[in-house]
NUMILUM-807348 format. One record per atom (N, C-alpha, C): residue number from 1; atom name; x, y, z. Coordinates in Angstrom, 3 decimals. Layout:
! residues N
<NUM CA <X Y Z>>
...
This chain:
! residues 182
<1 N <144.768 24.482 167.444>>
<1 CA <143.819 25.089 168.338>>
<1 C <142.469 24.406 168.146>>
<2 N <141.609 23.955 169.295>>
<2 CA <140.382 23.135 168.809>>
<2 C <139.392 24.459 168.724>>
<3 N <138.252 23.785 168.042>>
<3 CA <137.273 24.046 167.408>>
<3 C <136.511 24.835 169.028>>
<4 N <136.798 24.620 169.901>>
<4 CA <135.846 24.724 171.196>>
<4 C <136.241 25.965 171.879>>
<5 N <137.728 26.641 171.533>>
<5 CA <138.317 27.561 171.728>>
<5 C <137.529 29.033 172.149>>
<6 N <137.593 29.713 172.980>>
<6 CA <136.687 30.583 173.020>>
<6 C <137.455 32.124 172.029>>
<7 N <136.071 32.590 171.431>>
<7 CA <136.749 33.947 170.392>>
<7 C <135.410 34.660 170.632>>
<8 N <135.989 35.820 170.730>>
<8 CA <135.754 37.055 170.211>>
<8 C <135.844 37.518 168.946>>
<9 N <134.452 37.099 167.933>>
<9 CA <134.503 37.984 166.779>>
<9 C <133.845 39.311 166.821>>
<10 N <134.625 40.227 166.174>>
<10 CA <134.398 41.489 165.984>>
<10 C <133.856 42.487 164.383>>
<11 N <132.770 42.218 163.940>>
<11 CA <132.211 42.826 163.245>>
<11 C <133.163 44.251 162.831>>
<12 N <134.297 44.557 162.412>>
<12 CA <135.050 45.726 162.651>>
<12 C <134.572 46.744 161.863>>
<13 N <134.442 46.571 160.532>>
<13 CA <134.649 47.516 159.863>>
<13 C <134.104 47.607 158.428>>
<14 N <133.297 48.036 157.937>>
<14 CA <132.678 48.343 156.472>>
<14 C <133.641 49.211 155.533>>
<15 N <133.894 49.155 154.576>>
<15 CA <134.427 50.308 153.607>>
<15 C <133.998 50.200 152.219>>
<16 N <133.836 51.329 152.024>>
<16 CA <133.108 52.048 150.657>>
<16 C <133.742 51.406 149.277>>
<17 N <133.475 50.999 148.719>>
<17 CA <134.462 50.721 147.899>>
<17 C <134.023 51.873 146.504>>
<18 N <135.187 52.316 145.563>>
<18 CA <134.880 53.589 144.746>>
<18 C <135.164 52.736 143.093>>
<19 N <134.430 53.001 142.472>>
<19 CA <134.499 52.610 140.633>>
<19 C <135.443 51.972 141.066>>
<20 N <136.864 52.905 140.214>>
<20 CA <138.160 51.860 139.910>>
<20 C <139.206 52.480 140.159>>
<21 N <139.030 53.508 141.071>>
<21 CA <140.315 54.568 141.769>>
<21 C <140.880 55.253 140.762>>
<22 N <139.749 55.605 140.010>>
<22 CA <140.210 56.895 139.053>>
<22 C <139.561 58.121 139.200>>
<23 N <139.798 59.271 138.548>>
<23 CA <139.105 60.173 138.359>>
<23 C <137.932 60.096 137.891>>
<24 N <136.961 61.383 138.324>>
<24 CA <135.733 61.296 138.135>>
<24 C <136.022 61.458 135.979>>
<25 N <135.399 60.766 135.345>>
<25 CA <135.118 61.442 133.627>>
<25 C <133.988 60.676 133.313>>
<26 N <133.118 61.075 132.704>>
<26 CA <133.671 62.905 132.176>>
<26 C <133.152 63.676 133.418>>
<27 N <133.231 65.090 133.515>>
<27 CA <133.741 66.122 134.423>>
<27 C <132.666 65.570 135.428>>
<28 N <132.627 66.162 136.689>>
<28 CA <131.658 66.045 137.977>>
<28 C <130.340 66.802 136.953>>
<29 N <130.318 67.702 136.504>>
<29 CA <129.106 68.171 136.269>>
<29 C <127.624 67.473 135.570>>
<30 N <128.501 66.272 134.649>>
<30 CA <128.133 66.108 133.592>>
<30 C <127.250 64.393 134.021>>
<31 N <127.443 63.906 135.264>>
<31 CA <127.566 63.117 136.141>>
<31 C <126.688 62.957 136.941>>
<32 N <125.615 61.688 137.223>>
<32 CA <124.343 61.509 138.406>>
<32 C <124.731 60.348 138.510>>
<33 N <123.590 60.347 139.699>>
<33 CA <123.439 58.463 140.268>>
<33 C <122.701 57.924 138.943>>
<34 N <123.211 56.798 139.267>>
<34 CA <122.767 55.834 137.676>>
<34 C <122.629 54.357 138.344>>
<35 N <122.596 53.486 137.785>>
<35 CA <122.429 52.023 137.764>>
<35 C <123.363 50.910 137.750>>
<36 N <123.474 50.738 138.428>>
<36 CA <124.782 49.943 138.557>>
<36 C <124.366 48.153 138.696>>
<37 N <125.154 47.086 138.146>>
<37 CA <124.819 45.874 138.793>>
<37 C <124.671 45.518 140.334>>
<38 N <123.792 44.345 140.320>>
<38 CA <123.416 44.513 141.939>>
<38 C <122.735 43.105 141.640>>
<39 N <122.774 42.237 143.049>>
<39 CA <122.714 41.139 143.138>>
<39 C <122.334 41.143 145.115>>
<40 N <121.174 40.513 145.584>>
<40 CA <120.589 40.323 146.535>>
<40 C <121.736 38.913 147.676>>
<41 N <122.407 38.751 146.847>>
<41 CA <123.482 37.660 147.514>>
<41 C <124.596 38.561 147.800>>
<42 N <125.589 38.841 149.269>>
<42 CA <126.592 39.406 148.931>>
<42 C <127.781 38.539 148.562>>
<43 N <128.846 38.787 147.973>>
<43 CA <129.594 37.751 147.814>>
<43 C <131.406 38.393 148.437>>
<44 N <131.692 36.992 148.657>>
<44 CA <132.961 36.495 149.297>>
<44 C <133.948 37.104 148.011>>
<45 N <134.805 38.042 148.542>>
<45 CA <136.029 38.377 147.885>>
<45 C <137.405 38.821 148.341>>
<46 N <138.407 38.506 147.580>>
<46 CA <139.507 39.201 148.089>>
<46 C <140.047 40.421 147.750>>
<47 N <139.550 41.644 148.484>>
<47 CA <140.228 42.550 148.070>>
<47 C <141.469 42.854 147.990>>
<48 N <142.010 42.179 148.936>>
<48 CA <143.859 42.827 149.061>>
<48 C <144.547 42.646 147.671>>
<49 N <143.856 42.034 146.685>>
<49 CA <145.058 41.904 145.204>>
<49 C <144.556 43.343 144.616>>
<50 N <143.252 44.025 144.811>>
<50 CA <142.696 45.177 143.917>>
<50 C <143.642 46.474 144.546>>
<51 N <144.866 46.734 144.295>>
<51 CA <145.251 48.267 144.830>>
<51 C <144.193 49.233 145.271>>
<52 N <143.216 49.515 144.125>>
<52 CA <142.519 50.878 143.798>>
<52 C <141.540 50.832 145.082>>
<53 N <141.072 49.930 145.699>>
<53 CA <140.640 49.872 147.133>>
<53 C <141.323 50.477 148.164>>
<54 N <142.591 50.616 147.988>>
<54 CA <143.198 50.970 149.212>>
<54 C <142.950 52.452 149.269>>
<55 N <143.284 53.193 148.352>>
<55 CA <143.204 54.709 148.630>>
<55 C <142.282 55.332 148.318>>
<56 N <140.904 54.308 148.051>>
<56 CA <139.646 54.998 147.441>>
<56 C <138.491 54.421 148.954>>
<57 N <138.574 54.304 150.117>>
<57 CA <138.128 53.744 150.675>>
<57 C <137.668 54.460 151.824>>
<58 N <136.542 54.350 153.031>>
<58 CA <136.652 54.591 153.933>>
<58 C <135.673 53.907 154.839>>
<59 N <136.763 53.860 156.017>>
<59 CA <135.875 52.888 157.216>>
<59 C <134.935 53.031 158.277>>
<60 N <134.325 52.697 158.473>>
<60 CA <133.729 53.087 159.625>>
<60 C <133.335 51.640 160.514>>
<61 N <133.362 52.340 162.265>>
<61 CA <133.790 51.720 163.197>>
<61 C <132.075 50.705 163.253>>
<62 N <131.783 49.495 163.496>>
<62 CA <130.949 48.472 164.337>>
<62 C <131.560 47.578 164.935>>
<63 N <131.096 47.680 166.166>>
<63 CA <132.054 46.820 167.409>>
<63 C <130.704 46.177 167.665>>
<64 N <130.403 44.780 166.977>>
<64 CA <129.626 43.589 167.526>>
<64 C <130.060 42.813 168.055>>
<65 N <130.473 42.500 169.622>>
<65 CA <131.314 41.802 170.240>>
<65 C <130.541 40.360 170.230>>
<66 N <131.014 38.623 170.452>>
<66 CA <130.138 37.964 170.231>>
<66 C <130.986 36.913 171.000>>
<67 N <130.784 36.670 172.243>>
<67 CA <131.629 35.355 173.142>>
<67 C <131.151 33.954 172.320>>
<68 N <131.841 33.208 171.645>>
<68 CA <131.520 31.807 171.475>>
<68 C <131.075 30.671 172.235>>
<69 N <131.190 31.289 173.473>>
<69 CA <130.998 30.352 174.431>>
<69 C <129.528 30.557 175.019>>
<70 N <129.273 31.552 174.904>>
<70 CA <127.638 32.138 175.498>>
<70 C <126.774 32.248 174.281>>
<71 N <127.218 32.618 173.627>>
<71 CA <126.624 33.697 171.924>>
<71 C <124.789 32.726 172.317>>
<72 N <124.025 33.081 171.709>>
<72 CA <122.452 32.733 171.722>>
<72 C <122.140 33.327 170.227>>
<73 N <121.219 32.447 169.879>>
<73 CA <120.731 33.324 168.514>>
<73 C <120.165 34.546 168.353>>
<74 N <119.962 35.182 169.542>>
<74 CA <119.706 36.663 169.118>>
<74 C <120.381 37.373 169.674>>
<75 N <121.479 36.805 170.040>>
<75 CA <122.857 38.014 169.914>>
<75 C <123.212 37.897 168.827>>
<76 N <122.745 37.454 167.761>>
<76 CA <123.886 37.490 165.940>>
<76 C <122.487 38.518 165.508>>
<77 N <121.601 39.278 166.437>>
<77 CA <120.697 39.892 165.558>>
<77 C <121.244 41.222 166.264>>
<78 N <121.295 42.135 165.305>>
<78 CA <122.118 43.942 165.293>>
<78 C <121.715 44.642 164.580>>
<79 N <121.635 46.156 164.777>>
<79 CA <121.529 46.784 163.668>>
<79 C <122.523 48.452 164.315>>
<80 N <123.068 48.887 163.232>>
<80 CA <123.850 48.989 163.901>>
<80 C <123.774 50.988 162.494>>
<81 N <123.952 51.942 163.322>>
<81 CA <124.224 53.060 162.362>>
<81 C <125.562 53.646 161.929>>
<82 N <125.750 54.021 160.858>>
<82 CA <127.187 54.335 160.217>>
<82 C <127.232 55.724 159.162>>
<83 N <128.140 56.159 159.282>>
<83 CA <128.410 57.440 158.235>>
<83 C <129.774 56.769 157.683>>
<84 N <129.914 57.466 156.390>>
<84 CA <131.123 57.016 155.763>>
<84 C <131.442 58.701 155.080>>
<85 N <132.768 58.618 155.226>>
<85 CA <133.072 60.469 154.888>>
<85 C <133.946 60.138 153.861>>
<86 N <133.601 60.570 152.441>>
<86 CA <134.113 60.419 151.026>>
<86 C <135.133 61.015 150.944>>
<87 N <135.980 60.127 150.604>>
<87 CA <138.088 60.578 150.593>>
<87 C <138.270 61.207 149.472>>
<88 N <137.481 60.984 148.385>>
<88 CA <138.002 61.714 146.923>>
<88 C <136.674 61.811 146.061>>
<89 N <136.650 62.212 144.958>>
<89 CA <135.306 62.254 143.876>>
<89 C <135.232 60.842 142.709>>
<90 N <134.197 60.417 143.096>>
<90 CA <134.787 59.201 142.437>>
<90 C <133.223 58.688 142.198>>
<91 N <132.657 57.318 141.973>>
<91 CA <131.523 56.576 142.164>>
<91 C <131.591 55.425 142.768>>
<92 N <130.568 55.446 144.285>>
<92 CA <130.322 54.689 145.087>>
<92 C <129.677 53.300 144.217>>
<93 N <129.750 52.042 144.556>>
<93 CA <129.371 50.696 143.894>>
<93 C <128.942 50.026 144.961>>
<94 N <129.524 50.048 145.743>>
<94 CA <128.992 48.851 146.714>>
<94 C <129.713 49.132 148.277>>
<95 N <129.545 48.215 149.406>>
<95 CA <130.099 48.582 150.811>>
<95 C <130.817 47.112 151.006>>
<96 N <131.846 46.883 151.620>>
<96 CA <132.285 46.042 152.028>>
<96 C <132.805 45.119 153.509>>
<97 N <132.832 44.675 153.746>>
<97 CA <132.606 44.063 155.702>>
<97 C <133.621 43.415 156.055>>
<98 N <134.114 43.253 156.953>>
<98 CA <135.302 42.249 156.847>>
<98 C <135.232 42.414 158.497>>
<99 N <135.882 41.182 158.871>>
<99 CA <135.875 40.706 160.302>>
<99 C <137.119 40.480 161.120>>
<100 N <137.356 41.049 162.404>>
<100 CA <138.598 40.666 163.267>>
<100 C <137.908 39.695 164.420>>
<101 N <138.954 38.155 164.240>>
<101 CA <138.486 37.518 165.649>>
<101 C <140.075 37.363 166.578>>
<102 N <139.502 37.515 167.552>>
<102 CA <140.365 36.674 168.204>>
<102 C <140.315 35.542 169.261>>
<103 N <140.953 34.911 169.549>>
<103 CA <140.832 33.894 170.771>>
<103 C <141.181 34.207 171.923>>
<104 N <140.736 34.796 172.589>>
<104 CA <141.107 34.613 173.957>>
<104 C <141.368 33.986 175.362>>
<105 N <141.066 33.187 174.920>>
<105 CA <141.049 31.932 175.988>>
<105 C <142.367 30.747 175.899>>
<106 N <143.393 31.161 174.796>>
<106 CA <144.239 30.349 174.745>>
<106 C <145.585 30.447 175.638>>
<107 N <146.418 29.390 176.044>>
<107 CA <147.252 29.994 176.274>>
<107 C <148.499 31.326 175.808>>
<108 N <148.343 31.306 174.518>>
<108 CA <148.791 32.697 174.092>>
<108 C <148.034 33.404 172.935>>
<109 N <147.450 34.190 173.618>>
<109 CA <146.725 34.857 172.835>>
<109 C <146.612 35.141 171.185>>
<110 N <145.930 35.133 170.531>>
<110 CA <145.912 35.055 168.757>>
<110 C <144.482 35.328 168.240>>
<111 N <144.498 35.864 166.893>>
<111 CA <143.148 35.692 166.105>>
<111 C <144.145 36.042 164.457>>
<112 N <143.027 36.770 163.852>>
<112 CA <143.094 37.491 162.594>>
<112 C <142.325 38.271 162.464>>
<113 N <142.496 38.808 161.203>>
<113 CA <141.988 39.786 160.696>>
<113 C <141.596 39.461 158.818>>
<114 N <140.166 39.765 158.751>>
<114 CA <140.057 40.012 157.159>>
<114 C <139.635 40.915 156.272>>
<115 N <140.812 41.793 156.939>>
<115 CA <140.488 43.501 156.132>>
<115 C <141.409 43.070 155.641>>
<116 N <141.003 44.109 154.229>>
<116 CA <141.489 44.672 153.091>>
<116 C <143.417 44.631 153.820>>
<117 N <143.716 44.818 154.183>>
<117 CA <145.255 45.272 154.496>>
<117 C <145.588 44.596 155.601>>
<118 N <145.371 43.355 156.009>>
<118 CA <145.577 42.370 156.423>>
<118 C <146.116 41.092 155.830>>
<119 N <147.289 40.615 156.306>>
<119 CA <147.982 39.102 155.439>>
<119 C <146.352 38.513 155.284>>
<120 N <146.654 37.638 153.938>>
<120 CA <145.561 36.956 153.317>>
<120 C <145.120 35.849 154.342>>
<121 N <143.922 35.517 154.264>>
<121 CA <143.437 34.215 154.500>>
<121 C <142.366 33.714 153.831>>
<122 N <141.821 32.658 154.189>>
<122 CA <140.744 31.812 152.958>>
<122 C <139.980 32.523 153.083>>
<123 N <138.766 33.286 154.554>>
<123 CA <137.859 34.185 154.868>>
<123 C <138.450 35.329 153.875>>
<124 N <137.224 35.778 153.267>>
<124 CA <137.437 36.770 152.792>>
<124 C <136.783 37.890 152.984>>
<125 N <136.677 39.317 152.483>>
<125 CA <135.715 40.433 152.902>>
<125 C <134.372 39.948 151.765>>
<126 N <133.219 40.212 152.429>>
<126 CA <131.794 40.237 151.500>>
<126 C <131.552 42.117 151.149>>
<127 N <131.421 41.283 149.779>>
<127 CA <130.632 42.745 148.907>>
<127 C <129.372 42.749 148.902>>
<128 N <128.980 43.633 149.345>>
<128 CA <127.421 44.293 149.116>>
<128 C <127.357 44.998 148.187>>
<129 N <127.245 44.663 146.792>>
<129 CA <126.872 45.732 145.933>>
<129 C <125.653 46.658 146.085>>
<130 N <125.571 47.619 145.160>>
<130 CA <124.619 48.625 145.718>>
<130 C <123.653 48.582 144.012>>
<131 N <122.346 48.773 144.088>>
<131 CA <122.018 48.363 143.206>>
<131 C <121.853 49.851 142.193>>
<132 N <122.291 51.035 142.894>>
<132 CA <122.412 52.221 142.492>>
<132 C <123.970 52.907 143.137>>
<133 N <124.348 53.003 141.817>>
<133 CA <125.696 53.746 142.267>>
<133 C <125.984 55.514 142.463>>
<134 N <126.418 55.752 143.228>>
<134 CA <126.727 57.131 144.124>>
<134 C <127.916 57.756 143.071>>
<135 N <127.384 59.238 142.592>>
<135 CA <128.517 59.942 142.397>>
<135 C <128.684 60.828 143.279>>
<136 N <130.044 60.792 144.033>>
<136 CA <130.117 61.357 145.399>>
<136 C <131.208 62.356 145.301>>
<137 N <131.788 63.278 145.840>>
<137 CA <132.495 64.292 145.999>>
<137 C <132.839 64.034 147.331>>
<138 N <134.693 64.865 147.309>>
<138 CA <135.654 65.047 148.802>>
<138 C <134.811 65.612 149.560>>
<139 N <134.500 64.960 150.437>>
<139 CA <134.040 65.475 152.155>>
<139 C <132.531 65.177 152.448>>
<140 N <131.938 64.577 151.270>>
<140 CA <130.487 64.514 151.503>>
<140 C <130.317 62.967 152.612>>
<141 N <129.105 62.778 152.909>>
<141 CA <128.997 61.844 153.773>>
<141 C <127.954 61.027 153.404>>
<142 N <127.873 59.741 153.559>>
<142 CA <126.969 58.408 153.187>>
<142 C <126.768 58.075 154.588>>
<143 N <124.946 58.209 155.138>>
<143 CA <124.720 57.759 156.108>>
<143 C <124.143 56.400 156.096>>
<144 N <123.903 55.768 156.613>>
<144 CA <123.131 54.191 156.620>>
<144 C <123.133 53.651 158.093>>
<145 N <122.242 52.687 157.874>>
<145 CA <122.247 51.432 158.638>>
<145 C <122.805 50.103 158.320>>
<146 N <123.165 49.729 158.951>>
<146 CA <123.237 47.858 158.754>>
<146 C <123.245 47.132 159.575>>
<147 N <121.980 45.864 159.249>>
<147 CA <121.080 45.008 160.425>>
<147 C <121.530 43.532 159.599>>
<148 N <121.715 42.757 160.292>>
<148 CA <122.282 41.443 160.751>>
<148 C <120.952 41.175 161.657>>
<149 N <120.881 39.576 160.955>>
<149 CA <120.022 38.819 161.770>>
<149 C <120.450 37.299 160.946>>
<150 N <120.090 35.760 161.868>>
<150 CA <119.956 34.387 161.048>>
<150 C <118.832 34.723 160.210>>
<151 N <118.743 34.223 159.311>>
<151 CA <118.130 33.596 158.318>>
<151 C <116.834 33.050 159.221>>
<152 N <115.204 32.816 159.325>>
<152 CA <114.498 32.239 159.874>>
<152 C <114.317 30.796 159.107>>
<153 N <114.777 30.685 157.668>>
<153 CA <113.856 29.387 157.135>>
<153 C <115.431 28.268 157.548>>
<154 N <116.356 29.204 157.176>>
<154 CA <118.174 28.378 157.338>>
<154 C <118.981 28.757 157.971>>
<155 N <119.569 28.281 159.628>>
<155 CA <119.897 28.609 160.043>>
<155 C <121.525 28.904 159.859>>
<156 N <122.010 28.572 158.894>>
<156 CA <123.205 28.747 158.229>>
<156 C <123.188 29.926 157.587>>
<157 N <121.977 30.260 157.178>>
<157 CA <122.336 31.775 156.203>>
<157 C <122.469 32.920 157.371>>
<158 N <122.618 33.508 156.751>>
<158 CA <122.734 35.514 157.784>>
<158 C <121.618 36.766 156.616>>
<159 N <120.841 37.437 157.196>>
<159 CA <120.029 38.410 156.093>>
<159 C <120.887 39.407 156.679>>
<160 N <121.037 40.393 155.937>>
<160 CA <121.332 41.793 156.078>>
<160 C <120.440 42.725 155.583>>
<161 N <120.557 43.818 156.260>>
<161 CA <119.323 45.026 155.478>>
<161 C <120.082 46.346 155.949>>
<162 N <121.035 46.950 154.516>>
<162 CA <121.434 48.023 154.490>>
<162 C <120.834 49.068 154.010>>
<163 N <120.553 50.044 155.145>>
<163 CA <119.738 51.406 154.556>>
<163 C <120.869 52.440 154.368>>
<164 N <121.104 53.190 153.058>>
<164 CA <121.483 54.206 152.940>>
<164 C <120.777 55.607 153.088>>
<165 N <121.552 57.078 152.756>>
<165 CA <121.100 57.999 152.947>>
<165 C <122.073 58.751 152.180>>
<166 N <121.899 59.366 151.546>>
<166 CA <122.874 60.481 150.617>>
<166 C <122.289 61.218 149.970>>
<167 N <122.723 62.238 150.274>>
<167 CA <122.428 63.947 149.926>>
<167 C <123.599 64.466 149.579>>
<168 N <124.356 64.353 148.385>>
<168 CA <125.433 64.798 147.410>>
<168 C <124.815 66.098 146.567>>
<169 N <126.185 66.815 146.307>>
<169 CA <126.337 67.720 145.315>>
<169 C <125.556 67.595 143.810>>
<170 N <125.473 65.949 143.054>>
<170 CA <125.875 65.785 142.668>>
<170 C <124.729 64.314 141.901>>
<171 N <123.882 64.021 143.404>>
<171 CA <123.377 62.734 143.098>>
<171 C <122.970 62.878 144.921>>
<172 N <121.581 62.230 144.859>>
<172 CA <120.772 61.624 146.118>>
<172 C <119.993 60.532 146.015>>
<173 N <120.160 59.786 147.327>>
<173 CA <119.663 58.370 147.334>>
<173 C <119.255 58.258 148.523>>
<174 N <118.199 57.191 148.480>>
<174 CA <117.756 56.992 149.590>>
<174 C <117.123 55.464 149.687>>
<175 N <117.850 54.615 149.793>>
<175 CA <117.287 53.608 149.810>>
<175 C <117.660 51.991 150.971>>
<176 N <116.829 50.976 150.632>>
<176 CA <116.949 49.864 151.972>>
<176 C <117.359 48.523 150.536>>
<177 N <118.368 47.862 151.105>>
<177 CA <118.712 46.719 150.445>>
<177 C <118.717 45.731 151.008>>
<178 N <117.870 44.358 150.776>>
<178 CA <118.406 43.155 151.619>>
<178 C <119.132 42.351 150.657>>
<179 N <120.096 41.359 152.081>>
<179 CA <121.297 40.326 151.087>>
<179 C <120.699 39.331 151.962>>
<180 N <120.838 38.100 151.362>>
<180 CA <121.534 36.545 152.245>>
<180 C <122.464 36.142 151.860>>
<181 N <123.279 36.222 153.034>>
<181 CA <124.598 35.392 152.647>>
<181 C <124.437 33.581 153.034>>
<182 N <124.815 33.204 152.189>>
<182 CA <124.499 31.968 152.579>>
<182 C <125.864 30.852 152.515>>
């Protein structure tokens, strides 16, 4: 398929990623937001080998549609709002992104996918660590933003600026993070 191909990438989907898909210990009570590692770069990973992602996770929907054939540099600029609704009690670390494209313009239609539960490919999902980690409880909710824009000094990089919002049982946060991915 050449390089000139027209696609539709789709910004799909963020998910929470939790500690290490264990139980909260020691007990929920005993338990706050604390400090976690954190790094202003997000980085390229493969989740699909980590199990404990799969059932500690949750997604939420961004549909950034982006024609290759038209795209302009300030259609790659978005910002876009999200809730994430906590599947179990656990500690939040970081958010994760992953992308569906497809081609449409071929004679038979095709793309991929690089979520978590998708056959592997070299693209991988980027981690956003969080530079404060969430002790969160079943049913509570993590509100945020996340804004996409190029890079102004390199037009190869991408900035992001994720704002959270959490009001837990348990632990509250409120804060804005920027990444470059580069």
């Amino acid at each position: 398929m050449a390089a000139a191909e027209a696609a539709n990438c789709i910004m799909e989907n963020f998910v929470a990623t939790l500690a290490n898909g264990m139980s909260l210990q020691p007990p929920l009570e005993e338990v706050s937001c604390g400090q976690a590692e954190s790094s202003e770069k997000p980085n390229a990973e493969d989740m699909t080998s980590k199990d404990y992602y799969f059932d500690s996770y949750a997604h939420f929907g961004i549909h950034e549609e982006v024609d290759i054939y038209t795209v302009k540099v300030e259609d790659l600029t978005f910002t876009s709002p999200f809730c994430l609704q906590v599947k179990r009690n656990d500690y939040v670390h970081a958010l994760v992104a992953y992308f569906n494209i497809e081609f449409t313009r071929c004679h038979k239609r095709t793309g991929f996918s690089t979520s978590p539960e998708s056959p592997y490919t070299h693209w991988k999902q980027t981690v956003f660590y969080m530079e404060d980690y969430l002790t969160v409880k079943t049913g509570e909710e993590i509100f945020g933003t996340i804004g996409m824009r190029p890079n102004a000094k390199n037009n190869r990089d991408l900035d992001f600026t994720i704002d959270l919002d959490f009001k837990g049982q348990l632990c509250e946060l409120s804060c804005s993070t920027d990444y470059r991915m580069r």
